[in-house]
C-alpha positions as CSV (number, residue, x, y, z in Angstrom):
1,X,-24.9,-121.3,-17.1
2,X,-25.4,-124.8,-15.9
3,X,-22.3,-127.2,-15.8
4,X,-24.5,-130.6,-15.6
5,X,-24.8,-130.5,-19.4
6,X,-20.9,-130.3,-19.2
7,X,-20.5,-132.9,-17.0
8,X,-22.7,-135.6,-18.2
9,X,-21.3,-135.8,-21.2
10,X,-17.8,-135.8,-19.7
11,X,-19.4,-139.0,-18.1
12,X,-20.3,-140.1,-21.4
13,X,-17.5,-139.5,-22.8
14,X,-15.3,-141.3,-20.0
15,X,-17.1,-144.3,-20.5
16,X,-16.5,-144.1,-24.4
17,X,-13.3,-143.4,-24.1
18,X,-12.8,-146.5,-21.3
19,X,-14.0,-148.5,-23.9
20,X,-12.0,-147.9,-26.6
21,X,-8.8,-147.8,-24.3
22,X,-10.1,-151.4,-22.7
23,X,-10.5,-153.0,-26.2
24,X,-7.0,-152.2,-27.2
25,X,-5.4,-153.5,-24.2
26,X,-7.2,-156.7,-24.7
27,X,-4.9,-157.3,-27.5
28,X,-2.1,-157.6,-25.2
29,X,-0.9,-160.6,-24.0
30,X,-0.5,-160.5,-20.3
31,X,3.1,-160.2,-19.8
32,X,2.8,-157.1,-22.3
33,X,-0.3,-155.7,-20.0
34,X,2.0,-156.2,-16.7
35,X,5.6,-155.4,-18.2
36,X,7.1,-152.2,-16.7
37,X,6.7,-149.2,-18.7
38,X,7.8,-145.4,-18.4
39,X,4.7,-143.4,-16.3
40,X,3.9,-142.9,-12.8
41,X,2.4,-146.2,-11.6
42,X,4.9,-148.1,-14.0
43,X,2.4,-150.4,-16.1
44,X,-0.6,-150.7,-17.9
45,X,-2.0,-153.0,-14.9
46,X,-0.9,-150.9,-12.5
47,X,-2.5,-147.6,-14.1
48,X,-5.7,-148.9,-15.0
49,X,-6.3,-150.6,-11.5
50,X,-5.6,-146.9,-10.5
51,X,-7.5,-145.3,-12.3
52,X,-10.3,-147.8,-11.0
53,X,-9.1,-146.8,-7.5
54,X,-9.4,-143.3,-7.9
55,X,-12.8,-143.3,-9.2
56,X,-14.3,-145.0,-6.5
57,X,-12.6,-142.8,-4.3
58,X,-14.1,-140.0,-5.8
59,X,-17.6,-141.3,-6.0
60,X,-17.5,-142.6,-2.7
61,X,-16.8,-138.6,-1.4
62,X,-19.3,-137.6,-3.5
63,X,-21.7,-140.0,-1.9
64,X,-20.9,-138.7,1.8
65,X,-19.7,-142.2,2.0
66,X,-16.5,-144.3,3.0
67,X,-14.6,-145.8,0.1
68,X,-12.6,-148.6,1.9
69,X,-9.7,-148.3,-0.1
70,X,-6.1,-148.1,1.6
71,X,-3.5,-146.9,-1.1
72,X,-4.0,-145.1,-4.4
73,X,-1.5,-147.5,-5.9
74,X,-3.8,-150.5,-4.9
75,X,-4.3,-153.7,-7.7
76,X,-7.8,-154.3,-7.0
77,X,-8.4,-157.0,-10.0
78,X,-5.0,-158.7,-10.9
79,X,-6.5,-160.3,-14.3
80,X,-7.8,-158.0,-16.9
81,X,-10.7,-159.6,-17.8
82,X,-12.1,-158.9,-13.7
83,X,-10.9,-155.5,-14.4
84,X,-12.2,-155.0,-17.7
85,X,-15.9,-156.3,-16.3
86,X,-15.5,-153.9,-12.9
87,X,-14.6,-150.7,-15.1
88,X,-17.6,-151.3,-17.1
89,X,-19.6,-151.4,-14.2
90,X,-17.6,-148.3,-12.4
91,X,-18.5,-146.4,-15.8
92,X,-22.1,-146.8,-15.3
93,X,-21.8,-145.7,-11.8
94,X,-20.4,-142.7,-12.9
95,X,-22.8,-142.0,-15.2
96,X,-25.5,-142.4,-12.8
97,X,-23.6,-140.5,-9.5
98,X,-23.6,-137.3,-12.3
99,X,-27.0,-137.6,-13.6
100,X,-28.3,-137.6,-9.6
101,X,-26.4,-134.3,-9.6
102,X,-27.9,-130.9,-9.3
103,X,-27.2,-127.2,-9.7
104,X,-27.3,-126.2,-5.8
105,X,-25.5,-129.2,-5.0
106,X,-22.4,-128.8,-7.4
107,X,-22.5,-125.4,-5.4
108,X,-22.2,-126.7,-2.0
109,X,-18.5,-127.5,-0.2
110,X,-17.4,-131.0,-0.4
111,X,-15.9,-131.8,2.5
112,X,-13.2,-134.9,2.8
113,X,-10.2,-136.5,3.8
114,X,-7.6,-137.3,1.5
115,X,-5.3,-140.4,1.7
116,X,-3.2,-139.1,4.8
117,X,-6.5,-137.9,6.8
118,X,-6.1,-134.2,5.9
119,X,-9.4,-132.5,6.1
120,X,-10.1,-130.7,2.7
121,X,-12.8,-128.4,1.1
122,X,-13.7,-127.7,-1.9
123,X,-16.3,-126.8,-4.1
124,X,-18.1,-130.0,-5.3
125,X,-18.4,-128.7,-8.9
126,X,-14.4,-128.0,-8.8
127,X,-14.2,-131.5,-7.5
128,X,-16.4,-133.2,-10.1
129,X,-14.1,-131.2,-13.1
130,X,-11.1,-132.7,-11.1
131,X,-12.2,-135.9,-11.2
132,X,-13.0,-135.9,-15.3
133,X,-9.8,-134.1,-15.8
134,X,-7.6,-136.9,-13.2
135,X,-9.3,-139.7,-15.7
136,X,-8.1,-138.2,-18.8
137,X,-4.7,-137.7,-17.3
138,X,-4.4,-141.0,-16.5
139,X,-5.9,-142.3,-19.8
140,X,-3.5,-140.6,-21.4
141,X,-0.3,-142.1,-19.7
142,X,-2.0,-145.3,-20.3
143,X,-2.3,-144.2,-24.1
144,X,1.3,-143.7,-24.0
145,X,2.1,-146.7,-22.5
146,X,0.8,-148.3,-25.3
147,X,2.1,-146.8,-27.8
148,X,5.4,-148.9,-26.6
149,X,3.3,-152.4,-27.9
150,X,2.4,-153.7,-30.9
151,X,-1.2,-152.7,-30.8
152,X,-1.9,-149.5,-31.7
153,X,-3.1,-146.6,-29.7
154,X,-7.1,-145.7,-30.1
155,X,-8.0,-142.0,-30.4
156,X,-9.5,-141.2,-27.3
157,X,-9.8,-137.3,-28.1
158,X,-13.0,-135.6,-27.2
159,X,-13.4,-134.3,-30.6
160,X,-13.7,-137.9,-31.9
161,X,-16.2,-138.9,-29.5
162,X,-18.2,-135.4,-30.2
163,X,-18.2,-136.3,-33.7
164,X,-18.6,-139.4,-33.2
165,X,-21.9,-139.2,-31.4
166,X,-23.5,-136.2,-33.2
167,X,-23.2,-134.0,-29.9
168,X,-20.6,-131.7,-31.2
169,X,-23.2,-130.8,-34.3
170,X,-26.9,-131.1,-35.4
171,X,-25.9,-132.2,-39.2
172,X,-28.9,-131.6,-40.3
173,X,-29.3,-127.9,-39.3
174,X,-25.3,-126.8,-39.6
175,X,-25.6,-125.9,-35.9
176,X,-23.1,-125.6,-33.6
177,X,-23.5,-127.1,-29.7
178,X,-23.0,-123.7,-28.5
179,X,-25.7,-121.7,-31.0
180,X,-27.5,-125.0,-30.1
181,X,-27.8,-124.4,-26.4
């Protein structure tokens, strides 16, 4: 069974969900995006720049390329609007790095180096599922963090965006994804 299916729409799905997550933050006011708040980079800012960070990280090693960045905890756009605007664009990268995927290359080792310089291997299909799974971690801290503000959380579960697009059911037919595969 192929994982590509899998992964594009995880790459639709990260982009849906970036969306969502970006439209509520934009009803903060900026000392409410920057204030300190209980999760591992310690604000809203701080955890979206990182999750920016991280993705470029990753498609860069994907790419066999160099990513330029210094420190995972790096603000690479200080205003949100900049950050809103690069995300967008990041997303679409996404989208395309995983749709220039194929079978016997999510088989093949990826070979990097990790912040410190430490050589690692892995499989790149492992890697790609680690790098969906490290956005929705973060997403989720940063869903926390705003539950703390006076805008309200957006449901960023899969399940809404399967419904939400038709891909977790053809309507029509009463078929599952799976019996639709």
């Amino acid at each position: 069974m192929s994982d590509l299916p899998d992964f594009s729409r995880l790459a639709r799905y990260n982009q849906w969900a970036n969306r969502r997550l970006f439209e509520a933050v934009s009803g903060l006011s900026v000392a409410a995006w920057e204030a300190p708040r209980s999760g591992f980079f310690g604000s809203l800012k701080k955890t979206l720049n990182h999750m920016l960070v991280a993705d470029r990280i990753w498609l860069a090693r994907f790419a066999g390329t160099e990513h330029g960045l210094e420190r995972l905890d790096q603000i690479l756009h200080a205003d949100f609007a900049t950050l809103r605007a690069a995300r967008e664009t990041e997303d679409r990268r996404i989208l395309d790095a995983i749709g220039d995927l194929t079978e016997d290359r999510l088989e093949q080792a990826l070979c990097y180096r990790d912040m410190s310089g430490a050589p690692k291997r892995l499989p790149l299909g492992w890697a790609v599922a680690h790098f969906f799974n490290h956005q929705t971690h973060h997403r989720g801290q940063a869903h926390a963090m705003l539950s703390g503000t006076r805008v309200p959380p957006p449901p960023l579960d899969l399940l809404y965006f399967l419904l939400e697009t038709s891909a977790g059911c053809d309507a029509e037919a009463g078929r599952s994804l799976a019996a639709a595969r």
